[in-house]
Kinemage of the C-alpha trace (Angstrom):
@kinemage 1
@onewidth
@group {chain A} dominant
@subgroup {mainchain}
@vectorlist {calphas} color= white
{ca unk a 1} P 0.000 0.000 0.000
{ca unk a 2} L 1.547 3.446 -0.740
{ca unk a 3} L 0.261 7.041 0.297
{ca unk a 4} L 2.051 9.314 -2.641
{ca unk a 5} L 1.259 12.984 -1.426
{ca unk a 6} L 2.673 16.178 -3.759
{ca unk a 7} L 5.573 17.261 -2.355
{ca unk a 8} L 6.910 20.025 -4.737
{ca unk a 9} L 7.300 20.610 -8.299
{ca unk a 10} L 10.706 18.651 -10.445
{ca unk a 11} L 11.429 22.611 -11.265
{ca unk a 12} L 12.190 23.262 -7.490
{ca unk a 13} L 14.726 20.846 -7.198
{ca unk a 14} L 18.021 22.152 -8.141
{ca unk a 15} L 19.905 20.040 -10.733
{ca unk a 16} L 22.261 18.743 -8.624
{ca unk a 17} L 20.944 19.631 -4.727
{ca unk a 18} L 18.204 19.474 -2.510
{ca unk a 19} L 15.102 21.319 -1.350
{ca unk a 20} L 12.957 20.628 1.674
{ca unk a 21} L 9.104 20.805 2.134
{ca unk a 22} L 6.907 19.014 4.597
{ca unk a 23} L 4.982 16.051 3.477
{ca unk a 24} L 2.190 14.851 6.079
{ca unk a 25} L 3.950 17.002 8.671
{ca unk a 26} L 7.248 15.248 8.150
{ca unk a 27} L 10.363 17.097 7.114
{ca unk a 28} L 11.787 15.796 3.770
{ca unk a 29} L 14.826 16.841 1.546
{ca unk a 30} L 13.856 15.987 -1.635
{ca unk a 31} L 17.173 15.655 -3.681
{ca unk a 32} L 18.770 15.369 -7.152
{ca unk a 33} L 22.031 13.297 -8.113
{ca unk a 34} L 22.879 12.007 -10.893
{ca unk a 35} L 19.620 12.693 -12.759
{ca unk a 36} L 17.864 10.764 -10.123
{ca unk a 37} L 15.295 12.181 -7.497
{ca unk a 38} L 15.490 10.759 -3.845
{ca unk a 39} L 13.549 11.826 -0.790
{ca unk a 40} L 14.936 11.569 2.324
{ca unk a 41} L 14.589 12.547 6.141
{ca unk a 42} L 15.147 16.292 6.296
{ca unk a 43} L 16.867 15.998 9.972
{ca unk a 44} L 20.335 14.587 10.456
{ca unk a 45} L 20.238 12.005 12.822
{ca unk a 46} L 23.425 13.121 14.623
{ca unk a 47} L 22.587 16.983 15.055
{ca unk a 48} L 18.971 17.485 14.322
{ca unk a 49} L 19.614 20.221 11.842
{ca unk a 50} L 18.070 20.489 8.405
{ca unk a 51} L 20.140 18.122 5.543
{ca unk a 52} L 18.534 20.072 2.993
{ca unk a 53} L 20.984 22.327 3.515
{ca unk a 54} L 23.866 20.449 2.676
{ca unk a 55} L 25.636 19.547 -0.149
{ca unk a 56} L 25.071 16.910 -2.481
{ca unk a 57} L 27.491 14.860 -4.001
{ca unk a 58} L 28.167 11.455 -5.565
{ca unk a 59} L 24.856 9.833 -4.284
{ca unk a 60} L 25.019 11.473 -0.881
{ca unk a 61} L 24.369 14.268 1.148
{ca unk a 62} L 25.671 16.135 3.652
{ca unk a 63} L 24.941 17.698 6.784
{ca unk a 64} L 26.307 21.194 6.736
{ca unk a 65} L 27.110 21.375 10.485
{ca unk a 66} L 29.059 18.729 11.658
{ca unk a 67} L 29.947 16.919 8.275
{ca unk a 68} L 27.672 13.632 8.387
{ca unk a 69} L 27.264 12.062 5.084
{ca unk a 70} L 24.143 9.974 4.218
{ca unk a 71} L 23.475 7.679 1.207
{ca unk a 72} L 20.842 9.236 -0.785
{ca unk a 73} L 19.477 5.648 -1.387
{ca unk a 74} L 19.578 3.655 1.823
{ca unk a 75} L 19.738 6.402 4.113
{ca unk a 76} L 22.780 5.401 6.001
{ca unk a 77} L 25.800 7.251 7.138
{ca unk a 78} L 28.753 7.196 5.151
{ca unk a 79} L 30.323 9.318 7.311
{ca unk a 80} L 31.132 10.547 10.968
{ca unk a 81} L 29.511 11.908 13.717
{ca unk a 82} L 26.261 10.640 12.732
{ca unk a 83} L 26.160 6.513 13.260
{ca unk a 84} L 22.200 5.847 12.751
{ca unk a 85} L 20.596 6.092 9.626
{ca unk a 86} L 18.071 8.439 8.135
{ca unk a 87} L 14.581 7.562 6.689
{ca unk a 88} L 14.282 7.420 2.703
{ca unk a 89} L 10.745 7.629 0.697
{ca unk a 90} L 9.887 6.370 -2.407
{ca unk a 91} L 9.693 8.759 -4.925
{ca unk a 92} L 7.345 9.145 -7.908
{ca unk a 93} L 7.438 11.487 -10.639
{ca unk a 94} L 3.816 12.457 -12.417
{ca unk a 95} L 4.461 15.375 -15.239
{ca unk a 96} L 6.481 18.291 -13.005
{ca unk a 97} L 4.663 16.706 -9.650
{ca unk a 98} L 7.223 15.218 -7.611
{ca unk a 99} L 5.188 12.801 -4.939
{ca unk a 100} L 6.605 11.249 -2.188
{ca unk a 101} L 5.294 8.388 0.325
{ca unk a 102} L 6.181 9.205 4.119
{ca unk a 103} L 4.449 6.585 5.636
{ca unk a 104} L 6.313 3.779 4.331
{ca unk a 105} L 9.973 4.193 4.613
{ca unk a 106} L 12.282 2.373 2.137
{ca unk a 107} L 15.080 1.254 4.580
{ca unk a 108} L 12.270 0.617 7.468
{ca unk a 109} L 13.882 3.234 9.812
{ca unk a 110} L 11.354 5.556 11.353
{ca unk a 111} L 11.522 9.335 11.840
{ca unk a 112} L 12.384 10.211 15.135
{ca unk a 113} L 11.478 13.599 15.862
């Protein structure tokens, strides 16, 4: 069963970068790499602080304060502080509509916040 819900148009996410929104109430950073679109947590797990405002590189992104690095596709850390793992969505795109499903995690980690 999956609960798609708009959450913001292919046009606001920069080429290669990320953008968050709130989908359902939950913070997401909706990212591009490589020409792919990934939705993921929008809180590091290490600092609570918005990864949306990282950078994106190679598949992953990273939290601007301390340096954590998540995989864009599992939602683990690639790299230190942060040791737990982020939640990632599934991702559809309709036309310019970019949906996302943040009730049923990819990796099975909840949000914790």
């Amino acid at each position: 069963m999956t609960d798609f819900k708009l959450a913001c148009q292919l046009a606001d996410v920069p080429e290669v970068g990320a953008v968050g929104v709130v989908v359902d109430g939950v913070p997401v950073a909706v990212v591009r790499s490589d020409d792919e679109v990934h939705a993921i947590h929008d809180v590091c797990s290490h600092a609570e602080v918005a990864l949306s405002e990282g950078e994106v590189d190679d598949g992953e992104i990273e939290c601007w304060l301390h340096g954590s690095r998540f995989d864009l596709a599992s939602g683990r850390p690639t790299g230190l502080p942060a040791t737990e793992p982020v939640p990632v969505y599934p991702v559809k795109i309709d036309g310019d509509a970019v949906l996302v499903d943040v009730h049923h995690p990819l990796n099975n980690v909840r949000s914790y916040d």
